[in-house]
VOPA-480274 format. One record per residue: residue in three letters; x, y, z of N, C-alpha, C in turn. Coordinates in steps of 0.1 Angstrom, whole numbers, padded with zeros to 4 digits, always signed. Layout:
<rs>
ALAXYZXYZXYZ...
</rs>
This chain:
<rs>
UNK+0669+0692+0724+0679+0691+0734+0680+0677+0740UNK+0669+0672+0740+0669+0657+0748+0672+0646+0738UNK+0672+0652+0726+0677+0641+0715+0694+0640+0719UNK+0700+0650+0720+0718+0652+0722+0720+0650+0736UNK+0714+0652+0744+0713+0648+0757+0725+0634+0764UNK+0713+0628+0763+0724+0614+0761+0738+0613+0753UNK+0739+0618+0744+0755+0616+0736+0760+0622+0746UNK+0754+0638+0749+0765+0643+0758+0770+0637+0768UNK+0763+0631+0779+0763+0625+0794+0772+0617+0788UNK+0771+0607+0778+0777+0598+0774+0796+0604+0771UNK+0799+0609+0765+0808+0617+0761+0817+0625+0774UNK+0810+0630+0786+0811+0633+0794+0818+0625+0808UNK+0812+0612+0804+0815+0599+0814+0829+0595+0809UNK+0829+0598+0795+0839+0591+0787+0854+0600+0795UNK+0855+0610+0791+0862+0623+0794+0861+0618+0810UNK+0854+0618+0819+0860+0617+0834+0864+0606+0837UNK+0864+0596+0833+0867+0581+0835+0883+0582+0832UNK+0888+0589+0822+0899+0596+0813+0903+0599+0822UNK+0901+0611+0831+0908+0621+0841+0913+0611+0855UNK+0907+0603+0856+0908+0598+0870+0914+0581+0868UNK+0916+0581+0854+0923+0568+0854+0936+0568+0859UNK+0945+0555+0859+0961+0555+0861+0969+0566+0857UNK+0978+0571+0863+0980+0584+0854+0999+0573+0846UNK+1001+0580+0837+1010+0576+0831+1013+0585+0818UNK+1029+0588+0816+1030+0596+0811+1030+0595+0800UNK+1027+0581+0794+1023+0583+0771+1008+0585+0771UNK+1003+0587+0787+0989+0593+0784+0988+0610+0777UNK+0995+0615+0782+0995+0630+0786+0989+0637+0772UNK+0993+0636+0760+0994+0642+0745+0974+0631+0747UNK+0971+0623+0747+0960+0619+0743+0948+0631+0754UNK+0951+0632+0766+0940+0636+0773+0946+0653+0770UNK+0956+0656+0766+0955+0674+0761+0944+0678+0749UNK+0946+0663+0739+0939+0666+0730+0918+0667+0734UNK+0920+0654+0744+0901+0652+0747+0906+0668+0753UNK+0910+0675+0763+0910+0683+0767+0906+0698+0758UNK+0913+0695+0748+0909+0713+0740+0898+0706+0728UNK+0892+0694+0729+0884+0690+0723+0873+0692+0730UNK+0872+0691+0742+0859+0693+0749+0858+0711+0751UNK+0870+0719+0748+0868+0733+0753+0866+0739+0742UNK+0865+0733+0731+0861+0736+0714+0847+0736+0721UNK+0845+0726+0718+0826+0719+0723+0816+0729+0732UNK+0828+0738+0742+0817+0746+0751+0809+0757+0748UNK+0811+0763+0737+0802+0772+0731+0787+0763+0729UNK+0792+0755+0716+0779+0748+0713+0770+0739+0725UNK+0772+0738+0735+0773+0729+0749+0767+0741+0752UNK+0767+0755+0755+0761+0763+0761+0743+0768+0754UNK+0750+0770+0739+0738+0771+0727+0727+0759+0732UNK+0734+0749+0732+0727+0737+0733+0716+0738+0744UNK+0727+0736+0759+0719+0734+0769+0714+0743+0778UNK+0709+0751+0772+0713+0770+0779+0703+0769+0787UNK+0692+0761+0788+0683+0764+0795+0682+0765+0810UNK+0676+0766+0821+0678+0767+0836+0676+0752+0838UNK+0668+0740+0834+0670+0727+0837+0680+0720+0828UNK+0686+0729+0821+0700+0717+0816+0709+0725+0823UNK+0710+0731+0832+0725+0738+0837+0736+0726+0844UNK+0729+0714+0847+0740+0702+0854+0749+0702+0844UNK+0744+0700+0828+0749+0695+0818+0766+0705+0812UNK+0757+0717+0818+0769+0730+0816+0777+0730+0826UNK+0774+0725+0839+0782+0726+0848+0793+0717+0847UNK+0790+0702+0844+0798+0688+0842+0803+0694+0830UNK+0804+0697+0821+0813+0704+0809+0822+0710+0818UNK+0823+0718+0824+0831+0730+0832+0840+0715+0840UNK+0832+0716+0849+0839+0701+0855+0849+0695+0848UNK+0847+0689+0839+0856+0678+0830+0865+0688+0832UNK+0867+0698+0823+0875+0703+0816+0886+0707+0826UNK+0884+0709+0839+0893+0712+0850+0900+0700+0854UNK+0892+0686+0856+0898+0674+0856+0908+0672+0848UNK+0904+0672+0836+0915+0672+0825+0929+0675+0824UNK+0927+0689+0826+0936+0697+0830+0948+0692+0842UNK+0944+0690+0852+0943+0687+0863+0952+0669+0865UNK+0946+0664+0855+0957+0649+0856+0965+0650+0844UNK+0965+0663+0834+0978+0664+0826+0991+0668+0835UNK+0985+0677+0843+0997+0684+0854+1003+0671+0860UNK+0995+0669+0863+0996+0655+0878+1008+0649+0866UNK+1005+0642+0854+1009+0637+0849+1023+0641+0848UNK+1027+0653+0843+1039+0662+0843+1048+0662+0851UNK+1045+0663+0862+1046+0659+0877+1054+0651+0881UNK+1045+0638+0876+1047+0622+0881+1063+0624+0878UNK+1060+0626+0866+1077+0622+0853+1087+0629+0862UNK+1085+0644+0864+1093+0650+0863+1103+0647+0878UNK+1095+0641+0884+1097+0641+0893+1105+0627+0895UNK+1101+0619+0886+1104+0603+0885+1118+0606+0876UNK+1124+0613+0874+1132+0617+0862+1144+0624+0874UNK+1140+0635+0879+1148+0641+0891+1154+0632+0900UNK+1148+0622+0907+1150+0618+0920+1152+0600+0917UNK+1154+0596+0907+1161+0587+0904+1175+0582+0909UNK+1178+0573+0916+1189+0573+0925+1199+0568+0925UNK+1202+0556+0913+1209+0546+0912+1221+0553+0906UNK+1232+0544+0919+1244+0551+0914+1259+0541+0909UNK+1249+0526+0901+1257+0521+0902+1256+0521+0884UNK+1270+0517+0878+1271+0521+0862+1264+0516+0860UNK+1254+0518+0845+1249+0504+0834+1260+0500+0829UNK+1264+0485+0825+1274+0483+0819+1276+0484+0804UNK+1285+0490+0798+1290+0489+0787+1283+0502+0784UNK+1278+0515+0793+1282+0529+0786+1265+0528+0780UNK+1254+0521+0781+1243+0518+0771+1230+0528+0778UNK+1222+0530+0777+1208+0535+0776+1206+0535+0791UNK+1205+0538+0797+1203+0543+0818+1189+0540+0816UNK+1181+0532+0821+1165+0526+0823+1165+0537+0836UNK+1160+0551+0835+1157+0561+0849+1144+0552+0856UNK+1145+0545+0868+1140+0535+0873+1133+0541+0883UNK+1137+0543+0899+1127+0544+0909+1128+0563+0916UNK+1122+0566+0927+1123+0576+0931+1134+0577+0941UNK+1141+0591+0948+1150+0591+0957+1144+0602+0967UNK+1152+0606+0974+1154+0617+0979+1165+0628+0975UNK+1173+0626+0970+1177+0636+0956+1167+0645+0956UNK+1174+0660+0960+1166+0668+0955+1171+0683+0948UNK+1183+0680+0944+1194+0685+0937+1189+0692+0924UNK+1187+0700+0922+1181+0710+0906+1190+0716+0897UNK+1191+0715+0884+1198+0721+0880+1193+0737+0873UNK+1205+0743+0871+1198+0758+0867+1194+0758+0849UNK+1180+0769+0847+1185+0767+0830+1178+0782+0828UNK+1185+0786+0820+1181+0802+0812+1170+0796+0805UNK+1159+0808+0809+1149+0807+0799+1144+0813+0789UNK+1157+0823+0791+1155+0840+0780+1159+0831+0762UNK+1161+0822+0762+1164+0816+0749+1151+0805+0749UNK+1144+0808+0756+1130+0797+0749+1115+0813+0751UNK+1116+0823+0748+1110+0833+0752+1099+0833+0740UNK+1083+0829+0742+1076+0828+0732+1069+0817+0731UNK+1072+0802+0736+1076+0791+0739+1063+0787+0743UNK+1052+0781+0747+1042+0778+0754+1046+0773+0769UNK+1037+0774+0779+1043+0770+0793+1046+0749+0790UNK+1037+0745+0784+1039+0734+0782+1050+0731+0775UNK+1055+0734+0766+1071+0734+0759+1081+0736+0767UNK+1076+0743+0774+1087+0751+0785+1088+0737+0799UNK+1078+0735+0800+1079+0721+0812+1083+0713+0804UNK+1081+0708+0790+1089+0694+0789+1104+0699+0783UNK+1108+0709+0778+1123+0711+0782+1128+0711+0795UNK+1122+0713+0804+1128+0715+0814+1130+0699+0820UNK+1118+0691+0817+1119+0676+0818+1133+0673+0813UNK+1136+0674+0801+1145+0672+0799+1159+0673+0801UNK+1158+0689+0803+1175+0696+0812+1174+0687+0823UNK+1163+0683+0834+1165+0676+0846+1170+0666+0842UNK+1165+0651+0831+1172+0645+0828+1184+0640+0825UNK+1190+0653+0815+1205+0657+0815+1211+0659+0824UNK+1207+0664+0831+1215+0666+0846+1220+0653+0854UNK+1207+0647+0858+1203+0634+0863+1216+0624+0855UNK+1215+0626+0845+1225+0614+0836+1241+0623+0836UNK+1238+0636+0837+1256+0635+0833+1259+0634+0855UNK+1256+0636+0860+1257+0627+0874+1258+0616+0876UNK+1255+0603+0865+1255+0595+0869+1266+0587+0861UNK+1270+0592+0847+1283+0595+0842+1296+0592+0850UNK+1294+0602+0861+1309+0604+0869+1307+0590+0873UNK+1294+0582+0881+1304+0568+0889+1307+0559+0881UNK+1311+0567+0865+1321+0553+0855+1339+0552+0862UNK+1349+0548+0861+1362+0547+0864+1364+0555+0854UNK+1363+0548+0843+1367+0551+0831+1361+0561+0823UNK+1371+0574+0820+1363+0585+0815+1357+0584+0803UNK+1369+0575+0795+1362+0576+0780+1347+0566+0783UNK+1341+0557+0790+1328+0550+0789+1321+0558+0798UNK+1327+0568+0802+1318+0582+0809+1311+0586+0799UNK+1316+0592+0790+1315+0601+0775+1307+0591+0768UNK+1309+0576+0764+1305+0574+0758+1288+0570+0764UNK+1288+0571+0774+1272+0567+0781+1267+0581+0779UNK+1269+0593+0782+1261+0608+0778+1264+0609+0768UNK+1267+0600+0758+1267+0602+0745+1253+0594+0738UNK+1254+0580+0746+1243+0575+0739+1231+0580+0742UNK+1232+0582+0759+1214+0591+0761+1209+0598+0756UNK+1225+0613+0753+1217+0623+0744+1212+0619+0736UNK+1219+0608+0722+1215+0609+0715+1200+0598+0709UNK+1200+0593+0722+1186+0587+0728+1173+0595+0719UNK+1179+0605+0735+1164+0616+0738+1165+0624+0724UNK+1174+0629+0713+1175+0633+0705+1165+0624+0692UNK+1169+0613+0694+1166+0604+0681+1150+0603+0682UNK+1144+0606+0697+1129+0600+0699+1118+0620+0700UNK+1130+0624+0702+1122+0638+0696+1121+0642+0684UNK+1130+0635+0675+1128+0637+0662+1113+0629+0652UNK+1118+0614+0663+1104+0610+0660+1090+0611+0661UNK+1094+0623+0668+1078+0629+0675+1076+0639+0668UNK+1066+0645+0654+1065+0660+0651+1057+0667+0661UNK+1051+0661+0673+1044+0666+0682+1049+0675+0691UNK+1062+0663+0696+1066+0673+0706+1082+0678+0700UNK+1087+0672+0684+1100+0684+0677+1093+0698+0682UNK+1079+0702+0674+1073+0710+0668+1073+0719+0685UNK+1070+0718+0691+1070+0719+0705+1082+0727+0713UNK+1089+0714+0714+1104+0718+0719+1111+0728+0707UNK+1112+0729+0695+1119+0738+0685+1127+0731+0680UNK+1130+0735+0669+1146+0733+0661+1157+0735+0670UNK+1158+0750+0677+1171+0755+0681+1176+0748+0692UNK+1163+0744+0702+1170+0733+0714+1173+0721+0708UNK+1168+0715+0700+1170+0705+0692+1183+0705+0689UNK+1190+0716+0681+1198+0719+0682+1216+0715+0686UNK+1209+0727+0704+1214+0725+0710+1219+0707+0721UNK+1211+0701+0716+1210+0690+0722+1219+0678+0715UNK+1216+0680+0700+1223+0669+0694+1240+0677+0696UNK+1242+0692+0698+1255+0695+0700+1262+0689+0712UNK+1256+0687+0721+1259+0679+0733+1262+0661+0733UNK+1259+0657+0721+1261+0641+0719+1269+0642+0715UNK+1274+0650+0705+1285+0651+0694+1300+0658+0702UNK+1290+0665+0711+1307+0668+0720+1313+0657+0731UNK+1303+0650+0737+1303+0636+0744+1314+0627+0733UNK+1306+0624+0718+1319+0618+0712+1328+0623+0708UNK+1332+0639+0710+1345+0637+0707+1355+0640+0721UNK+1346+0640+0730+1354+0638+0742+1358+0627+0746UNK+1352+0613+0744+1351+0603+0743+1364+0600+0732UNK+1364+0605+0721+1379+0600+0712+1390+0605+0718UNK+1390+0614+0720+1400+0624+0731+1405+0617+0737UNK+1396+0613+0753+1396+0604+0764+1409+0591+0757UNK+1401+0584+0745+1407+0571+0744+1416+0572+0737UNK+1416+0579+0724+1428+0578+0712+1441+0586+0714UNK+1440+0598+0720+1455+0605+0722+1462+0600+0722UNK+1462+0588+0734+1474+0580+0741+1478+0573+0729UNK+1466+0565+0722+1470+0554+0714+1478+0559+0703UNK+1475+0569+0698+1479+0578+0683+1496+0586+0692UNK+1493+0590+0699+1508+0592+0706+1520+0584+0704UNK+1516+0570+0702+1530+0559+0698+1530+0560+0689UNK+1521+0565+0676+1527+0564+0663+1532+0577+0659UNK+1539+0585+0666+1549+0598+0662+1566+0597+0659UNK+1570+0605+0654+1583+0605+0650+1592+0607+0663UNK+1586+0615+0673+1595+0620+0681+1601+0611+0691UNK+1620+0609+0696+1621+0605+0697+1628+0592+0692UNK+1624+0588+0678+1631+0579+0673+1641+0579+0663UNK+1648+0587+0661+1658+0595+0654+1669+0594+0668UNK+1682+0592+0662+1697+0593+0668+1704+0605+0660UNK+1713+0608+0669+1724+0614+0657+1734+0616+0664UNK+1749+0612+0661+1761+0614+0668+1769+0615+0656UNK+1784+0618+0664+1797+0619+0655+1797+0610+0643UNK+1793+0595+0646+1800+0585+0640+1785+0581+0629UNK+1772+0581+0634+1760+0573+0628+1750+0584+0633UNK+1740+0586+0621+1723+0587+0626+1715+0580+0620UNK+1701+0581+0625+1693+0570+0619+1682+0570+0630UNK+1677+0559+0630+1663+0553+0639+1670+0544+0647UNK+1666+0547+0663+1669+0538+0673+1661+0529+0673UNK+1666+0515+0667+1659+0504+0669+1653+0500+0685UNK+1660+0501+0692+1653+0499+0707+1643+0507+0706UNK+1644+0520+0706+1629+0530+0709+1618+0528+0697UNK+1622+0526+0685+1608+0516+0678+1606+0505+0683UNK+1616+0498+0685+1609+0482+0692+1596+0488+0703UNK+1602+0496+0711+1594+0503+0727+1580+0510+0721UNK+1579+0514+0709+1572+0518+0709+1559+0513+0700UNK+1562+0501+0691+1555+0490+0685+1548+0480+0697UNK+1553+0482+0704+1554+0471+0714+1543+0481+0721UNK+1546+0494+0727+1537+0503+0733+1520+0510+0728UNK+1523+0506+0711+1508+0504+0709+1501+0493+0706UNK+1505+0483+0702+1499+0469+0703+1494+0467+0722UNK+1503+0469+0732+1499+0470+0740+1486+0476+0744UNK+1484+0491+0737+1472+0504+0746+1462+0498+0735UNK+1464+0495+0721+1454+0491+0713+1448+0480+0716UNK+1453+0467+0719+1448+0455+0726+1441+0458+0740UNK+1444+0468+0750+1437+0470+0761+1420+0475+0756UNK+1423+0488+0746+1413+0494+0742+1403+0485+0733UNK+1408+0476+0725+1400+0467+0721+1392+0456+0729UNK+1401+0452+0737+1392+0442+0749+1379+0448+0757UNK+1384+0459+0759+1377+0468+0766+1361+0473+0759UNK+1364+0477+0751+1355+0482+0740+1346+0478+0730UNK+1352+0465+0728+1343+0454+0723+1334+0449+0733UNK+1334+0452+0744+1324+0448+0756+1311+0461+0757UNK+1317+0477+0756+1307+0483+0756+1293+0483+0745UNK+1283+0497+0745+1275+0492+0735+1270+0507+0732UNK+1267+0507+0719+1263+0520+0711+1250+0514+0707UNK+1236+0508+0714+1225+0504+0708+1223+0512+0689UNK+1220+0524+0693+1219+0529+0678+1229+0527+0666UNK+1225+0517+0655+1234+0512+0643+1243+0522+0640UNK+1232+0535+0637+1241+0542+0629+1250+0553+0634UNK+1244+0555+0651+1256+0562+0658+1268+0549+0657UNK+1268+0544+0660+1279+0534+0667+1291+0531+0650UNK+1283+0529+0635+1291+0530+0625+1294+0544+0623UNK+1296+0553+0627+1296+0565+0625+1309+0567+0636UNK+1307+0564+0648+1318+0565+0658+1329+0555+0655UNK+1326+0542+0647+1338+0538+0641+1344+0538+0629UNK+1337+0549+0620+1341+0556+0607+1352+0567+0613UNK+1347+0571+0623+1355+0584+0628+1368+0577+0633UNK+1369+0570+0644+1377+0565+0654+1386+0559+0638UNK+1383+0553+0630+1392+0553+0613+1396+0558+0610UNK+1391+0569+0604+1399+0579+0595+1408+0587+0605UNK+1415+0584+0619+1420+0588+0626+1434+0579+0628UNK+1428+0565+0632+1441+0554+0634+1443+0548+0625UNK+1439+0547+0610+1443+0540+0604+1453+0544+0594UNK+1449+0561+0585+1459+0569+0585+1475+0568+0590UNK+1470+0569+0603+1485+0571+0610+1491+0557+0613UNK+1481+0548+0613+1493+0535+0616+1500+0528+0603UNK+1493+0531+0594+1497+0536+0580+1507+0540+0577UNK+1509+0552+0575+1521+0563+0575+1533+0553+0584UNK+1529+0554+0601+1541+0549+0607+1544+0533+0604UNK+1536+0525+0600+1545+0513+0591+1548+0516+0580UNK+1549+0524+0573+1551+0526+0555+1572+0533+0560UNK+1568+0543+0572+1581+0549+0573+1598+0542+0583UNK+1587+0527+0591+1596+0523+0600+1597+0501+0599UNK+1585+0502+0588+1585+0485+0586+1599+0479+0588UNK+1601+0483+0579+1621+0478+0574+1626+0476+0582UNK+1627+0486+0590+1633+0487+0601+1637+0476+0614UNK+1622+0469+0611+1617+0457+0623+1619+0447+0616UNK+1614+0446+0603+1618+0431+0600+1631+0434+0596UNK+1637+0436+0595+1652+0436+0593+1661+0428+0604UNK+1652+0433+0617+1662+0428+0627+1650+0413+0635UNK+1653+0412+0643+1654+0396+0647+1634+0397+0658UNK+1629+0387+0652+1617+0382+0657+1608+0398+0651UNK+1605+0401+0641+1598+0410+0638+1577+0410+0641UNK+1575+0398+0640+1565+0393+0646+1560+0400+0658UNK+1569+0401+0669+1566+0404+0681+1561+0420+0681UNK+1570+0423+0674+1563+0438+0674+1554+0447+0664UNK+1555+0439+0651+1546+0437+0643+1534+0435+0642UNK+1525+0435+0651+1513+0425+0654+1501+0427+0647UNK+1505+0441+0644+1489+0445+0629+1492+0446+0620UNK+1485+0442+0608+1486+0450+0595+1474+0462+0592UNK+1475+0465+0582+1466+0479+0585+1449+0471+0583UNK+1446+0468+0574+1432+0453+0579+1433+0447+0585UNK+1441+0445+0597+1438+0436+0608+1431+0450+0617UNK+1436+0462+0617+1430+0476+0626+1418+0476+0621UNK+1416+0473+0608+1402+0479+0604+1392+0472+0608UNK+1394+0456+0608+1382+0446+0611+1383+0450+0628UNK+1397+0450+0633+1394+0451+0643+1385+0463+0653UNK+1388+0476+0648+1375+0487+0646+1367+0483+0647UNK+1358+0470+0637+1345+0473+0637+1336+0462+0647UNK+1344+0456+0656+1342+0449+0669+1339+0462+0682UNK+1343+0470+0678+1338+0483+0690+1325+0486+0691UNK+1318+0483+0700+1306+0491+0710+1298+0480+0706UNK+1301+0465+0703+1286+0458+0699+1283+0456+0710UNK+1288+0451+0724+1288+0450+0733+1287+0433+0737UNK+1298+0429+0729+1302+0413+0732+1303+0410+0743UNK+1303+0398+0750+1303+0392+0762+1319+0388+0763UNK+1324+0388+0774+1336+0385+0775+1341+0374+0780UNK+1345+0364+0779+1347+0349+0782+1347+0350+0800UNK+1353+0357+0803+1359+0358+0820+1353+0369+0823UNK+1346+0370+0835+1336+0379+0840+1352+0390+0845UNK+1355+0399+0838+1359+0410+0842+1357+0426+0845UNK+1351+0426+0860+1349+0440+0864+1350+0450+0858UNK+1369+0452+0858+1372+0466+0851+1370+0467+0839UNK+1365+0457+0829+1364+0457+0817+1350+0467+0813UNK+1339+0465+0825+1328+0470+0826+1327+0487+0831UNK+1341+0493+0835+1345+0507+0838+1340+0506+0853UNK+1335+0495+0861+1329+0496+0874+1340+0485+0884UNK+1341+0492+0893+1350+0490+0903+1350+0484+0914UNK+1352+0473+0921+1348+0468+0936+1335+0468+0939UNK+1329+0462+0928+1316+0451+0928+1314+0437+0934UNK+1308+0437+0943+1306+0419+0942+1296+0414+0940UNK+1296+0399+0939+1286+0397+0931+1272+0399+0937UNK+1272+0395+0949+1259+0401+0956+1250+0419+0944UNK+1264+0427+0946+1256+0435+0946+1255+0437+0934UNK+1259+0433+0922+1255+0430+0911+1249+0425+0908UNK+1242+0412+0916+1224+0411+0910+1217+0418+0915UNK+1220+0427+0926+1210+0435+0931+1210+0449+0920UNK+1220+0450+0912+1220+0460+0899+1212+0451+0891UNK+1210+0441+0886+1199+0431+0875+1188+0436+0882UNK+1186+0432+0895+1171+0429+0902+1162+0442+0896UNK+1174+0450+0903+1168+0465+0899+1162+0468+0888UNK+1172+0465+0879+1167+0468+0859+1154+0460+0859UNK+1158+0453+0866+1140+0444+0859+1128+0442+0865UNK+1129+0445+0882+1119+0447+0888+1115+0458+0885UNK+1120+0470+0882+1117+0481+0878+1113+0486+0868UNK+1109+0477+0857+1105+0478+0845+1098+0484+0842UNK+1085+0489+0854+1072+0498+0847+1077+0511+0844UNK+1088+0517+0855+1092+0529+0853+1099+0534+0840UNK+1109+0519+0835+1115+0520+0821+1107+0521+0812UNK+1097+0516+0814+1084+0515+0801+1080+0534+0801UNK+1080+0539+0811+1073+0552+0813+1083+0561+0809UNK+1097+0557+0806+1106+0566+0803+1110+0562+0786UNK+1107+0553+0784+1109+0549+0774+1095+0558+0763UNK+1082+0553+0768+1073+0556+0765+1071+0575+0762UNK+1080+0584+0775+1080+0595+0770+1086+0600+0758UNK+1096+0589+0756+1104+0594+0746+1101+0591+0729UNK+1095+0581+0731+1086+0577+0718+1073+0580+0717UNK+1067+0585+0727+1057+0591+0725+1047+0580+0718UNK+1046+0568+0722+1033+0557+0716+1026+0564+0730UNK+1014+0570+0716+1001+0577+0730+0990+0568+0729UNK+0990+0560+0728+0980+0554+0730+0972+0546+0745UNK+0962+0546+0743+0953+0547+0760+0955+0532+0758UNK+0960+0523+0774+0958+0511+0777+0948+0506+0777
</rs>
């Protein structure tokens, strides 16, 4: 007994030093593990030290193991709570990744069925629910965009955030499940196509037939005025949406070529078709140029300028979807993001899951 003695004490200091350190949440998966590692151990810990003068040794085993316990909750906690009551209600620009930064008084909850996670471990069940709060938290903060489509397009990137860093985890996929998983990446994918919705209708709307057709007693044909109006009417909404949109940002490569593969095989088709059936038409008549302003490769390169999140020569507000800013309080939106960095690191950290102890 007095040979293992010492490892134990030793092992035992290790473990509470653990429990009572900083708590932080890429700790939590490391001290679950010391946790059911030391509750393996208590059988042989009892064999071991069974005697009536090693009972301290049984008792500090018991101890730990409650500690343990005890700053995973805390830990749970901290987040969940740092996730909830997060308060900032002014946009990130360009639709990009929401750094969930400081605490509020927000105390707003959202509802969630739990008859679809039935079976689930209570721990599974708390970090989904971390998550629904999250969701909630962000599609709230969605609404103070102007602009709906960089509404959509910002709960599009976070789902597919929180999506891309649970995948990277078999710890906590395995955990949360396939099915919520699921359900989650369903929720990014409906963000983008509400988001094409939001932006393209309008634009894809000028290139229709209806409308430009005449017909009387004497002549029918295509009303040159109402194609001119209407050439003129998409170079117009396409140039707004490109200024616009070349300023947002899709961090993830392959969402962001994926949302401009799509946003393609949509406009280019059609702008296609309506020059193939009305070209003639415009150059025929006088300064064709003016209303001519794309060819179908000028749409395509110009596609692929969407979501890198270019800087714009002239500091323009509405370009950013945010409204009656000044500048004051737009460094006080910087100050924020970066004085507040530990909390980004803790949110970032939950989501990639680097468990490793500081």
């Amino acid at each position: 007994m007095e040979t293992v003695k010492g490892p134990a004490i030793q092992l035992f200091n290790f473990a509470e030093a653990i429990s009572i350190s900083r708590r932080s949440p890429e700790k939590l998966f490391k001290i679950l593990d010391l946790h059911d590692a030391c509750m393996d151990l208590l059988p042989d810990i009892d064999a071991v030290f069974f005697s009536k003068s090693a009972e301290s040794i049984r008792v500090q085993a018991t101890e730990i193991l409650s500690r343990l316990a005890e700053a995973a909750r805390g830990m749970l906690s901290e987040f969940e709570n740092a996730v909830l009551r997060e308060p900032s209600r002014v946009p990130v620009p360009g639709g990009t990744i929401h750094p969930l930064t400081r605490y509020s008084d927000d105390l707003t909850t959202p509802d969630m069925d739990f008859t679809d996670h039935e079976g689930q471990s209570p721990l599974a069940l708390h970090l989904i629910w971390i998550i629904v709060i999250l969701q909630f938290n962000l599609e709230g903060k969605s609404k103070h965009y102007k602009d709906n489509s960089l509404a959509f397009l910002f709960v599009m990137n976070n789902v597919h955030y929180i999506v891309q860093k649970i995948k990277g985890s078999p710890e906590l996929r395995e955990m949360i499940g396939d099915s919520y998983l699921k359900k989650l990446t369903g929720k990014f994918r409906q963000a983008a196509t509400r988001y094409q919705r939001a932006t393209w209708v309008g634009v894809l709307y000028c290139l229709r037939d209806e409308g430009l057709h005449v017909s009387g007693s004497f002549s029918s044909g295509v009303s040159k005025s109402a194609l001119r109006e209407r050439f003129k009417s998409f170079n117009t909404m396409f140039e707004e949406v490109h200024r616009m949109q070349a300023l947002w940002l899709i961090p993830d490569t392959q969402l962001r070529e994926e949302l401009q593969i799509s946003i393609s095989e949509k406009l280019i088709p059609a702008y296609r078709s309506f020059l193939g059936r009305f070209r003639t038409h415009i150059e025929n008549g006088r300064h064709p140029e003016q209303y001519i302003k794309y060819s179908v490769e000028d749409l395509e390169t110009a596609v692929l300028d969407f979501f890198e999140g270019k800087e714009e020569e002239e500091d323009d507000e509405a370009s950013r979807g945010v409204e009656n800013y000044s500048s004051m309080e737009a460094e006080e939106v910087l100050e924020e993001n970066q004085s507040t960095s530990k909390y980004y690191f803790s949110f970032e950290t939950w989501l990639y899951f680097n468990l490793q102890f500081n």
